[in-house]
FINU-679869 format. One line per 3 residues: number of its first residue (from 1); for each residue x, y, z of C-alpha. Coordinates in Angstrom, 2 decimals, padded with zeros to 5 digits. Each point is the difference from the previous one (the first is absolute). Last residue first. Example, Ala and Ser with C-alpha at 12.3 -4.5 7.8 and 13.67 -1.06 7.14 Angstrom:
% FINU-679869
2> 013.67 -001.06 007.14 ~ -001.37 -003.44 000.66 .
This chain:
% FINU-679869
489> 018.78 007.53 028.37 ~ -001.93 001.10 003.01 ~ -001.88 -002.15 002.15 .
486> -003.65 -000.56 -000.11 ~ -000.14 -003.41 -002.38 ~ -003.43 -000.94 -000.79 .
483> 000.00 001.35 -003.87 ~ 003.68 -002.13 -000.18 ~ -001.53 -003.00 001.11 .
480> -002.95 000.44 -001.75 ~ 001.61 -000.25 -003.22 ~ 002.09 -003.07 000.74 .
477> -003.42 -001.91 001.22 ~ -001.86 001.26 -003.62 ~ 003.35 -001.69 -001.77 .
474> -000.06 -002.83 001.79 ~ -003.94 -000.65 -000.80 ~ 000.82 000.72 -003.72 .
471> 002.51 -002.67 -000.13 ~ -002.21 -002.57 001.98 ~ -002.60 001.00 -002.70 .
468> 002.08 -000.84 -002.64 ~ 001.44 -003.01 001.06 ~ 002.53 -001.54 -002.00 .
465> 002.16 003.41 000.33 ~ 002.44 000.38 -002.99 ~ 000.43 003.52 000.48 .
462> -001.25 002.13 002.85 ~ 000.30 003.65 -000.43 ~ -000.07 002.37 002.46 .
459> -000.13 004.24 -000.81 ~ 000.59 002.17 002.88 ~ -000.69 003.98 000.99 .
456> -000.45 000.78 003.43 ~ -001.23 002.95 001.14 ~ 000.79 000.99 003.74 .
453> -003.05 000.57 002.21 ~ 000.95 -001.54 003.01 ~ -002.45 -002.57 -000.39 .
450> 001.38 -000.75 -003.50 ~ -001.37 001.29 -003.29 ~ 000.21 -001.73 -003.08 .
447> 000.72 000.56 -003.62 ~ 000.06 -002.84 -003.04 ~ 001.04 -003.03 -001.23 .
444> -001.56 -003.49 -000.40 ~ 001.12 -003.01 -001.73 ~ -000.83 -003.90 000.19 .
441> 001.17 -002.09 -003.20 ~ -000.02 -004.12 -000.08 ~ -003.15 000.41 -002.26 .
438> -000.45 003.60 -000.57 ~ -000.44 002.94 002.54 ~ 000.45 003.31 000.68 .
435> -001.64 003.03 002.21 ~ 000.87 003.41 000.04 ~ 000.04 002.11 003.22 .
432> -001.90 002.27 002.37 ~ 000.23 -001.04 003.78 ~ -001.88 002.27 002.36 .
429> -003.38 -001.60 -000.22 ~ 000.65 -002.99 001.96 ~ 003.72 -000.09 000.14 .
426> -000.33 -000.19 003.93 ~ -002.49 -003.23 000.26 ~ -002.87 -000.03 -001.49 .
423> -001.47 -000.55 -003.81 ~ 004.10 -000.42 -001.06 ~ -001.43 -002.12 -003.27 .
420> -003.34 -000.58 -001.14 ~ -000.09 003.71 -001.44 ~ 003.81 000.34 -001.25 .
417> -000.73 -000.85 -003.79 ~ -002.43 002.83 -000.34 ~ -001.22 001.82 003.32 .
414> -000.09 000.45 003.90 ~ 001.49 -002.71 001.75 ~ 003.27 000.89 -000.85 .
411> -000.12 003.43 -002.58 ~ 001.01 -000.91 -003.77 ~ 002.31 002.15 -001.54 .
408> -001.62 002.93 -002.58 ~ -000.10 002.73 002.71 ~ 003.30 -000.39 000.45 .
405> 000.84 000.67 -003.22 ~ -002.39 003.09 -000.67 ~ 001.66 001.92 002.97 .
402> 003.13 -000.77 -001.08 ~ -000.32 001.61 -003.53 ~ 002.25 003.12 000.46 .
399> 002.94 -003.24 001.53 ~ 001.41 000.93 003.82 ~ -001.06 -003.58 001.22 .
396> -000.08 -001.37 -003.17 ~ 003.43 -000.51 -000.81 ~ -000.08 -001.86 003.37 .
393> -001.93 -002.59 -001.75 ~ 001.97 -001.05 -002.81 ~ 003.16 000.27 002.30 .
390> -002.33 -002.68 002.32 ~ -000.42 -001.77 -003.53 ~ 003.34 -000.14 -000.86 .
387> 001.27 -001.27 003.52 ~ -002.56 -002.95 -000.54 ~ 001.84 -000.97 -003.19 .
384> -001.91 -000.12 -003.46 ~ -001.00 -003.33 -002.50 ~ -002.58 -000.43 -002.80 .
381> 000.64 -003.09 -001.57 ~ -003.15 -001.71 001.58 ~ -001.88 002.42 -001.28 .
378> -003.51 000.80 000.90 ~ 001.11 003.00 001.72 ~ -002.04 002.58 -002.02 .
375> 002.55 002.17 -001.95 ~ 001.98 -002.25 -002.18 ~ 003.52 -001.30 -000.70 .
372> 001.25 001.33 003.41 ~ 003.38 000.03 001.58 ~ 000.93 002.34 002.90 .
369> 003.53 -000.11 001.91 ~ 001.78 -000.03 -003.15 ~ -000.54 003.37 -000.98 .
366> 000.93 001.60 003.37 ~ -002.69 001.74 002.06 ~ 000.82 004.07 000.66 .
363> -004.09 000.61 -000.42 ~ 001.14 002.51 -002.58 ~ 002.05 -002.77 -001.99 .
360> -002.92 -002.64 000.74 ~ -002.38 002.65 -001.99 ~ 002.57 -000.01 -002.88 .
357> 000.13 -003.49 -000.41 ~ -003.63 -000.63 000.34 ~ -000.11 002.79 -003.33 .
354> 000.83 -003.28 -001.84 ~ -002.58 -002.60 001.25 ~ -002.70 002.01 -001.06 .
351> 001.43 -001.58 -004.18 ~ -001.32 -002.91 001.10 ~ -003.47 001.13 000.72 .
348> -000.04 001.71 -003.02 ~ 000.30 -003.06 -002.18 ~ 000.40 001.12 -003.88 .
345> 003.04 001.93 000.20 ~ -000.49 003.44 -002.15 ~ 002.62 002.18 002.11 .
342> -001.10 003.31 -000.66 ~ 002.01 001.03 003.01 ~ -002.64 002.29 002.27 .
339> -003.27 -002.17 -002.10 ~ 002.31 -003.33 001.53 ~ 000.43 001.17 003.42 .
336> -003.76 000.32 000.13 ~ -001.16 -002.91 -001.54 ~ 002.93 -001.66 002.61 .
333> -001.20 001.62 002.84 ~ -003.55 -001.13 -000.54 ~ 000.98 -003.32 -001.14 .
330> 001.45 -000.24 003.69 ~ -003.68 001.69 001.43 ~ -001.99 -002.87 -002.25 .
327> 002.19 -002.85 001.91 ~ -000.73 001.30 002.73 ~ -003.62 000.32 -000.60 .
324> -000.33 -003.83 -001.17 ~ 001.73 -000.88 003.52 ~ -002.25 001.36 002.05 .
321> 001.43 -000.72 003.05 ~ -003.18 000.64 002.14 ~ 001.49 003.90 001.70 .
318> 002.61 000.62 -002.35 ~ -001.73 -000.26 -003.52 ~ -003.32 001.92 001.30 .
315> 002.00 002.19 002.04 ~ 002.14 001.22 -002.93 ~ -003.10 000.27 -002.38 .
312> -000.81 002.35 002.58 ~ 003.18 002.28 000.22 ~ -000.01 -000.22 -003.71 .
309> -002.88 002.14 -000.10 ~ -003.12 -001.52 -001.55 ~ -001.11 -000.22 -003.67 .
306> -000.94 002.39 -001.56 ~ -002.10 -000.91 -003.53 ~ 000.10 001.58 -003.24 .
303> -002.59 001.49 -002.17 ~ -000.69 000.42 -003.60 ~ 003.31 000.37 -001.02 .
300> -000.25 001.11 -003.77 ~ 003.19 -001.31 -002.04 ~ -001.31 -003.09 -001.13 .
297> 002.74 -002.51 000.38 ~ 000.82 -001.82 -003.42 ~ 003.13 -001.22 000.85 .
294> 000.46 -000.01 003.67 ~ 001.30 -002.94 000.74 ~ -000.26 -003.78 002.16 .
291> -003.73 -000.80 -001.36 ~ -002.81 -001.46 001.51 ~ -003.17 -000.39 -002.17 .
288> -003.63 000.09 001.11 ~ -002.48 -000.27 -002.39 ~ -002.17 002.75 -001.05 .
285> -004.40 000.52 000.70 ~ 000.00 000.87 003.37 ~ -003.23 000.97 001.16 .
282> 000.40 002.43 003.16 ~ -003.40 -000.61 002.07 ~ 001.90 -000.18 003.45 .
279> 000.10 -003.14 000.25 ~ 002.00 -000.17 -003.16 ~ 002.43 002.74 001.17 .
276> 000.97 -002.38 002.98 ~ 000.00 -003.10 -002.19 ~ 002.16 001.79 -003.09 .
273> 002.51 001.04 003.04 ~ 000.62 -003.36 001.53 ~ -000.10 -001.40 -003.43 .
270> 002.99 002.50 -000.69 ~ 001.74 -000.69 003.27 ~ -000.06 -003.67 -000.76 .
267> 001.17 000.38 -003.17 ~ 003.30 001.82 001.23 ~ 000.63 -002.09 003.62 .
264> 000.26 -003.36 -001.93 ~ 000.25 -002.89 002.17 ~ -002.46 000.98 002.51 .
261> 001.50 -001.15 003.28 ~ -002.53 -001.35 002.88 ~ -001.67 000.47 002.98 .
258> -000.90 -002.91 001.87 ~ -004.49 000.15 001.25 ~ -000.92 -003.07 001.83 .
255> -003.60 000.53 000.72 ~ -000.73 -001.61 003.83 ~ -000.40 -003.79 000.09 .
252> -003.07 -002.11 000.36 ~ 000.92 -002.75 -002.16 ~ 004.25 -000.03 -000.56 .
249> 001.07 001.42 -003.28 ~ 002.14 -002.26 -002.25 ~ 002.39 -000.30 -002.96 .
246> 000.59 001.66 -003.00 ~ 000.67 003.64 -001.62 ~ 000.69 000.73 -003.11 .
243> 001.81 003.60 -000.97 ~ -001.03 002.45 -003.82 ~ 002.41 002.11 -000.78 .
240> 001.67 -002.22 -002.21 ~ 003.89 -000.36 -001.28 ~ 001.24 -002.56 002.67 .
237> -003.45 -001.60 001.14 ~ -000.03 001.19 004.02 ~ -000.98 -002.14 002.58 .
234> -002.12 -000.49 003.05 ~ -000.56 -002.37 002.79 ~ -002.62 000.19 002.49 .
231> 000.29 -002.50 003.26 ~ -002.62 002.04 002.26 ~ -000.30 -002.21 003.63 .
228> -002.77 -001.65 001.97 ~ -000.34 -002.51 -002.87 ~ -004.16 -001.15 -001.05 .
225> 001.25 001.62 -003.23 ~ -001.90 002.56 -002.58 ~ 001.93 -000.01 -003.17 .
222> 002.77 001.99 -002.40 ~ 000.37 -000.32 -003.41 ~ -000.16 003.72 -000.79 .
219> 001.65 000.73 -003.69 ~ -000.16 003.84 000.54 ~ 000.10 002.86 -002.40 .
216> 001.02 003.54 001.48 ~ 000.96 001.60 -003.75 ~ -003.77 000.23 -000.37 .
213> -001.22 002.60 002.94 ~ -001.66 -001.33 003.47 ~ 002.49 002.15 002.59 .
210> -000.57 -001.57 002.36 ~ -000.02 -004.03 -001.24 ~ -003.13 -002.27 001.30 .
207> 000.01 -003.35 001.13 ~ -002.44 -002.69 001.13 ~ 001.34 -003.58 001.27 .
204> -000.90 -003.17 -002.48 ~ -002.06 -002.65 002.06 ~ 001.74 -002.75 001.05 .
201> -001.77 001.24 003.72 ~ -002.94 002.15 000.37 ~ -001.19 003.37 000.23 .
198> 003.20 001.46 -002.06 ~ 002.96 001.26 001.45 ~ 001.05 004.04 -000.52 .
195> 002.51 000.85 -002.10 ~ 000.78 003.99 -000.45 ~ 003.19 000.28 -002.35 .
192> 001.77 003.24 000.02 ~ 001.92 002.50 -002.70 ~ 002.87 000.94 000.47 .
189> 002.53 002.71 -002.08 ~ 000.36 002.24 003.24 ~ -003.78 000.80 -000.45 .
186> 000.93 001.36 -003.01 ~ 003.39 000.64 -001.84 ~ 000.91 001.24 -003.44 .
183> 003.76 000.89 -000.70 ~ 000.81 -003.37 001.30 ~ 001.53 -002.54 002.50 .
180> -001.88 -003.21 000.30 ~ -001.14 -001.06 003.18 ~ 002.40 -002.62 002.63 .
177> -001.71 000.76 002.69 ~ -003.97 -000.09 -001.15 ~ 001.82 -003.80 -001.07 .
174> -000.37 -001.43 -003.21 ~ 003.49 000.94 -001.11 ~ 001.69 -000.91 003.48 .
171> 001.05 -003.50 -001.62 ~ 001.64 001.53 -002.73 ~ 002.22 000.94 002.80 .
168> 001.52 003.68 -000.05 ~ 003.93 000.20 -001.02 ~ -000.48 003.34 -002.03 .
165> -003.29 001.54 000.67 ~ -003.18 -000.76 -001.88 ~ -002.10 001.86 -003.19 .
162> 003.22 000.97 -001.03 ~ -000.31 003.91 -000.53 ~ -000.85 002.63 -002.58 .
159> -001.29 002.77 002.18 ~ -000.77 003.32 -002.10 ~ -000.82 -002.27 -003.22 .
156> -002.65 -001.97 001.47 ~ -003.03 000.85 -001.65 ~ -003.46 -001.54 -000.02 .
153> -002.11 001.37 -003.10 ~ -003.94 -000.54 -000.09 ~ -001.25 -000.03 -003.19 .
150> -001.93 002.11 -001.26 ~ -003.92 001.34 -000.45 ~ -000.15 000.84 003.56 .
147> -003.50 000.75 001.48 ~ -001.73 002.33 002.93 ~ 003.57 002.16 000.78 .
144> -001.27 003.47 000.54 ~ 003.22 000.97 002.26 ~ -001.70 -001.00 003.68 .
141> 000.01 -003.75 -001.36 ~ 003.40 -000.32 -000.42 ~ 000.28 001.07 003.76 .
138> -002.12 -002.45 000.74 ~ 001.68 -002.60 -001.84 ~ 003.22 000.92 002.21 .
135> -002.23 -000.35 003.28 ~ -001.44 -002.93 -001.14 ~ 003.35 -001.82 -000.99 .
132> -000.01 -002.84 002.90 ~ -003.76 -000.99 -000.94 ~ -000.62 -003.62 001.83 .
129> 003.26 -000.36 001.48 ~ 000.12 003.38 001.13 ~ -003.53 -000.25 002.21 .
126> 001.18 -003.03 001.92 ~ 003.29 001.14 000.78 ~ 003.08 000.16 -001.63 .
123> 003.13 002.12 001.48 ~ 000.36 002.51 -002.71 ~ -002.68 000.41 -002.90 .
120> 001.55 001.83 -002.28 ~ 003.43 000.66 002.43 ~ 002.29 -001.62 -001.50 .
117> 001.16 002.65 -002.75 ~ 002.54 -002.04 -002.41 ~ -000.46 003.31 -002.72 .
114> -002.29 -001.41 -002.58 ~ -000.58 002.29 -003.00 ~ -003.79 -000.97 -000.41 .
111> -001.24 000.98 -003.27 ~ -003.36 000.17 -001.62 ~ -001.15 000.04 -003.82 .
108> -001.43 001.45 -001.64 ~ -004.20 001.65 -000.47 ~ -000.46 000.47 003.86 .
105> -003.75 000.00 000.09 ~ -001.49 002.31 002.60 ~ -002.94 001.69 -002.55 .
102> 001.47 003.10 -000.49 ~ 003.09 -001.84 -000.76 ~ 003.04 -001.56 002.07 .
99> 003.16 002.46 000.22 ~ 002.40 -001.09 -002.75 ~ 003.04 -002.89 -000.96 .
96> 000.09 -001.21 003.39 ~ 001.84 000.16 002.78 ~ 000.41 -000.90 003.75 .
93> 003.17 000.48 002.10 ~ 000.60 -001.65 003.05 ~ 001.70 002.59 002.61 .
90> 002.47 -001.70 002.59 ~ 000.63 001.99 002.66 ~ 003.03 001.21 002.73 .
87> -000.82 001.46 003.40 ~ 002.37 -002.10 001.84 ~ 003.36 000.98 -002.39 .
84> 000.77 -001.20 -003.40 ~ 003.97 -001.43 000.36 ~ 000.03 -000.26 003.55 .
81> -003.56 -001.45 000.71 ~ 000.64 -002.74 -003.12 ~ 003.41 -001.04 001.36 .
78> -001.38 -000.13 003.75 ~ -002.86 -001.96 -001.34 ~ 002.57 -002.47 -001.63 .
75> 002.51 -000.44 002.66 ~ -002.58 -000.74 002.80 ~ -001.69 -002.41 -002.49 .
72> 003.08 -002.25 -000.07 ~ -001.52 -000.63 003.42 ~ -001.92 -002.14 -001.54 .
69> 002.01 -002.91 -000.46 ~ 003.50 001.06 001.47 ~ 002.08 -003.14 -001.00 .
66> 003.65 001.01 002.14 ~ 003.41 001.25 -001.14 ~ 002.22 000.25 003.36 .
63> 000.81 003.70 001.38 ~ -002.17 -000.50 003.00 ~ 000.80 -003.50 000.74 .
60> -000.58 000.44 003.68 ~ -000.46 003.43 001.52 ~ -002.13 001.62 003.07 .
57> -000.47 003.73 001.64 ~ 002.05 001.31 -002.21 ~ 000.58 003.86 001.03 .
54> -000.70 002.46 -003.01 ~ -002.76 002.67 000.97 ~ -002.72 -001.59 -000.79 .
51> 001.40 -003.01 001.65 ~ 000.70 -003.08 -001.75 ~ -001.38 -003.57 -000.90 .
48> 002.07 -002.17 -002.47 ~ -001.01 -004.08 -000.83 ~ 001.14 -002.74 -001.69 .
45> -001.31 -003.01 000.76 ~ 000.72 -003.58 -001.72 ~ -002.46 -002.46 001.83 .
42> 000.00 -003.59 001.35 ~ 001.02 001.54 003.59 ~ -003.06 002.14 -000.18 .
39> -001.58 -003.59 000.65 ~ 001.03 -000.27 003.46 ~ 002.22 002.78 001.09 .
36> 001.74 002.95 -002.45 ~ -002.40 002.19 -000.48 ~ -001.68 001.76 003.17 .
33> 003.07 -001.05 001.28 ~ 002.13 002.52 -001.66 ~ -002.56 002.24 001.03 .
30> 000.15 -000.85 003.35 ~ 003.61 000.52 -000.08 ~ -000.23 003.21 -001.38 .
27> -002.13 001.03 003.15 ~ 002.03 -001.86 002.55 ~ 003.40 001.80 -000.94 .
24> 003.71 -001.81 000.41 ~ -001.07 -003.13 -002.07 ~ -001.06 002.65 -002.44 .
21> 002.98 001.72 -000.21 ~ 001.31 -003.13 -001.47 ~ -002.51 -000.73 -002.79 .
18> 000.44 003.96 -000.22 ~ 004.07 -000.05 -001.02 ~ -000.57 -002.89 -002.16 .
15> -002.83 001.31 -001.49 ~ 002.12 002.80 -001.46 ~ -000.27 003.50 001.54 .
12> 003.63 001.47 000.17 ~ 000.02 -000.26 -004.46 ~ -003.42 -001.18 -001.94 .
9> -002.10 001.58 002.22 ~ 001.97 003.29 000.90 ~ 000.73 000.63 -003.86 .
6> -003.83 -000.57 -000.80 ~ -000.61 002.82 002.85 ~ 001.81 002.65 -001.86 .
3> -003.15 001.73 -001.32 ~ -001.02 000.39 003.62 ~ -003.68 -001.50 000.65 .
């Protein structure tokens, strides 16, 4: 996209001008259809698609402030992929005061210098619930370790963050969505619940917790019902780690298995790790203790950990909307911008907001067209125009890290957020774009390809829509419109 596009949009190309060019052209006024009849009526849209090369294809509220949801995602990868590059790690440090003895016993202490790495055991399964840090005890084991005669030391000092974005809902907390941001992070800081009814009705309903360690405590008050459907409640005490859960399981009924938010990320990690290296053989015989500096760091590193490139963790946040790991790539930014300035601010992830500024500056987007409090999209206060985030997108076009990017958006019908959706049809496998959605909020933005082979780059958002999947169903119809179209922009 030209660098003087934003000039174009916001001066000849207003909506005005395309609401009526589009009575004049049957494509855009399909589109305009697409989301303007029956309930679409109800909505606010704004929405910008354009030509690779610069022609707008369609307009309406394009330079109008609009609740992104995850699409605020788009702005954060591309900060962290700018600023460190695809092939960027994270390396966990592990120390201890000496080498473990002839006899394997590591006489001190050992640290973990926690670096926000999300990928000990990434995308839970089975197997990572039950050990998620057997492949880093492993390694432990390899140098000698047999027994450690200290305490086990948690540190968060290289990403001091809020454990939750600005302007998230307290009522998210318990949710695998709504995960606590830390410097320690496993199995996407969830754990499950596997409840299963029991052989007969009144009867309580059987439960286990993956992974089984002691910070995990449930108050399960839940029983076996002759109802066809699952009515399971669960809460949070303010202050505990520990959840209750009441209500029913219906006779008969397959395992019913939510995945849920640890509440804190640190200790959990640790027993995580003290469980792994216990079945191993490794006797423990410290506490654990969490601390937020490095005083008193042995200086040996034992060993540290790699995690994977950045272009990875990128998929993994883009492609399901992990919001946890967007929030972790913002603090990211900010832990780095802050060791470049020496700025000691305690929240990281509010100081990534800063270098945003400059990044929006290269991508030719003005300040005020791009408002975010946080990195995930779980704000409501979050706020960015459809023309910024086609500008956002055309700076990738000719960006060093494009390939990465586009690798990270979700593929229709194929994979992550996009899998159930555009399964046929001519965006079926051909559009790649980012989802977003809250209450009221439908978003998605992205690349597609049109039957003549033009690419198209668009972002739609639908604000204030009563019916999210009516909003999402518009959307999907406006994209394939413009993949079906065979003319020439």
């Amino acid at each position: 996209m030209k660098p003087g596009i934003w000039g174009v949009l916001l001066g000849l190309w207003t909506s005005v001008c395309l609401v009526s060019a589009a009575l004049a052209d049957p494509l855009r006024q399909a589109l305009s259809d697409a989301l303007a009849s029956g309930k679409g009526a109800n909505v606010s849209w704004g929405a910008l698609a354009l030509t690779a090369r610069g022609t707008v294809v369609f307009a309406t509220n394009e330079g109008r402030l609009f609740i992104p949801a995850s699409n605020t995602k788009l702005y954060t990868g591309a900060l962290a992929l700018d600023r460190f590059g695809a092939g960027q790690v994270l390396r966990t440090p592990i120390h201890a005061a000496a080498p473990p003895d002839a006899e394997g016993v590591l006489r001190s202490d050992l640290w973990v210098l926690g670096q926000g790495d999300p990928t000990f055991g990434a995308n839970p399964t089975n197997t990572s619930y039950i050990d998620p840090l057997g492949p880093l005890a492993d390694h432990l084991l390899g140098l000698g370790i047999r027994a450690v005669e200290g305490d086990l030391v948690l540190c968060d000092a290289a990403l001091r963050t809020a454990p939750y974005g600005r302007g998230w809902d307290p009522e998210d907390f318990v949710e695998w969505y709504g995960a606590p941001v830390s410097a320690f992070v496993v199995n996407d800081n969830t754990f499950r619940v596997v409840a299963t009814p029991a052989e007969a009705a009144g009867m309580p309903a059987l439960f286990r917790v993956e992974p089984d360690l002691p910070s995990l405590r449930v108050d399960w008050r839940v029983t076996t019902s002759t109802n066809r459907n699952h009515a399971v409640a669960y809460t949070r005490t303010p202050g505990s780690a520990g959840m209750r859960f009441t209500g029913r399981i219906p006779l008969g009924s397959k395992p019913w298995t939510p995945e849920l938010a640890v509440a804190d990320p640190a200790r959990h990690f640790g027993e995580a790790l003290r469980d792994a290296l216990g079945r191993r053989g490794v006797e423990f015989i410290g506490n654990t203790r969490v601390v937020h500096a490095t005083n008193g760091l042995p200086a040996l590193e034992l060993m540290s950990w790699t995690s994977e490139p950045l272009a990875v963790r990128l998929s993994r946040c883009m492609k399901p909307s992990q919001n946890l790991h967007a929030q972790l790539l913002l603090a990211q930014v900010g832990a780095d911008a802050a060791r470049l300035s020496g700025d000691a601010t305690n929240d990281v992830a509010v100081l990534g907001l800063q270098p945003m500024k400059g990044l929006l500056a290269k991508a030719g987007i003005p300040e005020w067209a791009v408002r975010l409090e946080e990195g995930s999209g779980l704000s409501r206060s979050n706020a960015v125009t459809p023309a910024a985030t086609v500008q956002l997108l055309g700076f990738f076009q000719n960006h060093p890290q494009r390939e990465a990017w586009m690798a990270s958006l979700p593929v229709g019908g194929v994979d992550g957020t996009l899998r159930n959706r555009f399964r046929k049809g001519p965006a079926a496998g051909n559009v790649r774009a980012k989802t977003g959605g809250l209450r009221g909020v439908a978003a998605l933005a992205g690349h597609v390809t049109t039957a003549a082979g033009e690419e198209v780059l668009f972002a739609i958002y639908a604000n204030e829509a009563p019916d999210g999947a009516e909003a999402r169903a518009r959307i999907d119809r406006w994209v394939e419109l413009i993949a079906a179209n065979a003319g020439r922009f």
